[in-house]
C-alpha positions in Angstrom: 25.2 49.7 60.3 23.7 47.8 57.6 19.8 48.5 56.8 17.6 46.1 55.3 13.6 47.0 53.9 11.3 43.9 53.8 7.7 44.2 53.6 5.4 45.1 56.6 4.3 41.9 57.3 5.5 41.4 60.6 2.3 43.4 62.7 4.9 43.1 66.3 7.8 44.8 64.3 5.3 47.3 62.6 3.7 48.0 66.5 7.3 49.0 67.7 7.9 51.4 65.3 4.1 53.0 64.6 1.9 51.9 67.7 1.7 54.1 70.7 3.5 52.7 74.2 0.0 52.4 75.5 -1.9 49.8 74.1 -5.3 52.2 75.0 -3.6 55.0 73.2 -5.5 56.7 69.9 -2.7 57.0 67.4 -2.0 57.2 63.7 -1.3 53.9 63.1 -0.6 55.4 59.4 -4.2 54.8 58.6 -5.6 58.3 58.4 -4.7 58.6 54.8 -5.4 54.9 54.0 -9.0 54.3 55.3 -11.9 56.4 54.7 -12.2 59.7 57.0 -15.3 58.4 58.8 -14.1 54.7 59.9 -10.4 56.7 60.5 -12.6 58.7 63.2 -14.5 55.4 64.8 -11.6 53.4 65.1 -10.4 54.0 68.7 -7.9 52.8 70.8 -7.0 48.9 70.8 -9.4 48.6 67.4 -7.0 50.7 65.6 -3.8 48.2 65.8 -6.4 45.6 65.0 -7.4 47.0 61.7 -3.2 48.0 61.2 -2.5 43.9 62.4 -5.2 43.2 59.5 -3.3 45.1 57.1 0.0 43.7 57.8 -1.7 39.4 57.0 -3.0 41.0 53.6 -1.2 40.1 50.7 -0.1 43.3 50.0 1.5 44.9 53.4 0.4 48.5 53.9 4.5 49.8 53.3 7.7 48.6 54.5 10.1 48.4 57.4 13.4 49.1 57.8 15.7 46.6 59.7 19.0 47.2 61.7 20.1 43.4 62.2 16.9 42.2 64.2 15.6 45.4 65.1 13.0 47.7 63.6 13.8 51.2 63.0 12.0 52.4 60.5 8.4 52.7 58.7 7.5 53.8 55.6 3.8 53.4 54.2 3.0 53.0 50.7 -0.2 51.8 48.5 -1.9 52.3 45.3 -2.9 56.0 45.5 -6.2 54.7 44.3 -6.1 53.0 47.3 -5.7 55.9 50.0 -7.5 59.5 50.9 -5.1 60.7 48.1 -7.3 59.6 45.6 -10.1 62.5 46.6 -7.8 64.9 48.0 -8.2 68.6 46.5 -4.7 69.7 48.1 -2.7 67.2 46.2 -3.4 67.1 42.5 -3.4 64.7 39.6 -0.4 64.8 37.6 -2.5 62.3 35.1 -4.2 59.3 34.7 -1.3 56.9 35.8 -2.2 54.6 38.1 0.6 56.0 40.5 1.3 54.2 43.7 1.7 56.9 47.1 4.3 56.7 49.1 2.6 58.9 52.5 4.5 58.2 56.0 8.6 58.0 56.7 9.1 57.4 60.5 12.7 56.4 61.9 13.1 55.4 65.6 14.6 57.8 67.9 18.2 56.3 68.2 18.1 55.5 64.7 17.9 59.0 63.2 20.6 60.7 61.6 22.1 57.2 59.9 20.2 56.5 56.7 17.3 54.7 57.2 14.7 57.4 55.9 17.1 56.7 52.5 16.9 53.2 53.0 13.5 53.0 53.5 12.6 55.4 50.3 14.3 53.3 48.2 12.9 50.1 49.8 9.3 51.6 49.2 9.9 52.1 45.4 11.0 48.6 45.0 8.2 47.5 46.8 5.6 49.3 44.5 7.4 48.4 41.3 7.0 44.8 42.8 3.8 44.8 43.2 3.3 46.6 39.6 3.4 50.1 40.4 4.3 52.2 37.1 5.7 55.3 39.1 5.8 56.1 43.1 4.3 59.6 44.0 5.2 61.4 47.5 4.1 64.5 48.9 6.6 65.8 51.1 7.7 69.0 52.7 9.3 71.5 50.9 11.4 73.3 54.2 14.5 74.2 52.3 17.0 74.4 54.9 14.6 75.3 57.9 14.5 73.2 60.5 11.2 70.3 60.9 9.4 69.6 63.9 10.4 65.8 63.8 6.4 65.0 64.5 5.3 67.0 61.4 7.8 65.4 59.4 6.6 62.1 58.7 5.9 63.1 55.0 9.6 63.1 54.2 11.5 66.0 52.9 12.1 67.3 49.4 15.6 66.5 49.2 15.7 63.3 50.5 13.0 62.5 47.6 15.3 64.4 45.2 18.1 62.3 46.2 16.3 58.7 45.8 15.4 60.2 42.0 11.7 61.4 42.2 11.2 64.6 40.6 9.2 67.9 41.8 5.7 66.7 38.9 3.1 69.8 40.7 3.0 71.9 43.4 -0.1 71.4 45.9 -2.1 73.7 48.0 -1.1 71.4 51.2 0.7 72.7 53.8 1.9 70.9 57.2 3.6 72.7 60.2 3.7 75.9 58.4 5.9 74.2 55.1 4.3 73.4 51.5 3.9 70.3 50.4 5.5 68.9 46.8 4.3 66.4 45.0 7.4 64.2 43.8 7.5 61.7 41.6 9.3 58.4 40.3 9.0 57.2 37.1 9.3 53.4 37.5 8.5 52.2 34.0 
């Protein structure tokens, strides 16, 4: 299996691997930490793959996708922290004033699990910040040791696969997801 990471711009490819099956469905859409809280509540249903659809014409796609020939498999989002909720959060600190890109969301298609692609797309979302400028790629992922992740609850990532692509532990946080503490990693891309 060969993966390849090209931009999100592709909204059809992004919809198979983030979208719900249901076209009505309220999901993620990985906006919740992109947009603010209050238009993240009023966007429904079919209005919320709009705004995602939007995202994917901008410029700057909202993250990557992982490829397996023709086939999506993977998702990873990935903005200027300025950019996303991350900016006010008071769970995940400020290392410093760097103007730090945030790498948020890792989701791999069931089928596709297990074969590299969260790796892929790690690595593919650092290239893609340092593309577009970045100076270092933050991510907040869970810190589980070797205890087993509700697949759901792990769309952060994991420690050690962010240890593994080169980020570094910078601060710890006061975050917390599915009962595991959340890291904030680093990559210095400069």
């Amino acid at each position: 299996m060969s993966i390849v990471v090209r931009p999100a711009a592709d909204f059809e490819d992004t919809a198979a691997v983030i979208g719900p099956k249901s076209p009505t469905a309220t999901v993620c859409w990985c906006l919740t930490y992109r947009i603010p809280s209050r238009l993240n509540n009023e966007l429904r249903g079919p209005a919320r793959g709009e705004y995602a659809a939007g995202l994917c014409r901008a410029a700057v796609p909202p993250g990557v996708l992982a490829y397996d020939g023709d086939e999506p498999v993977g998702w990873a989002a990935v903005a200027p922290r300025a950019d996303t909720g991350f900016a006010r959060s008071r769970k995940i600190p400020y290392v410093d004033d760097l103007p730090v890109w945030s790498l948020w969301c890792v989701r791999v298609r069931p089928g596709h699990r297990g074969k590299g692609v969260s790796h892929a797309l790690i690595a593919g979302a650092v290239a893609f910040a340092r593309e577009h400028g970045a100076p270092a790629v933050e991510a907040y992922p869970l810190d589980n040791g070797d205890a087993r992740v509700d697949l759901t609850m792990a769309y952060p990532g994991l420690r050690k696969n962010f240890e593994r692509a080169g980020f570094v532990h910078a601060a710890d946080t006061t975050s917390v997801l599915a009962g595991h503490p959340r890291v904030l990693m680093r990559r210095d891309l400069r």
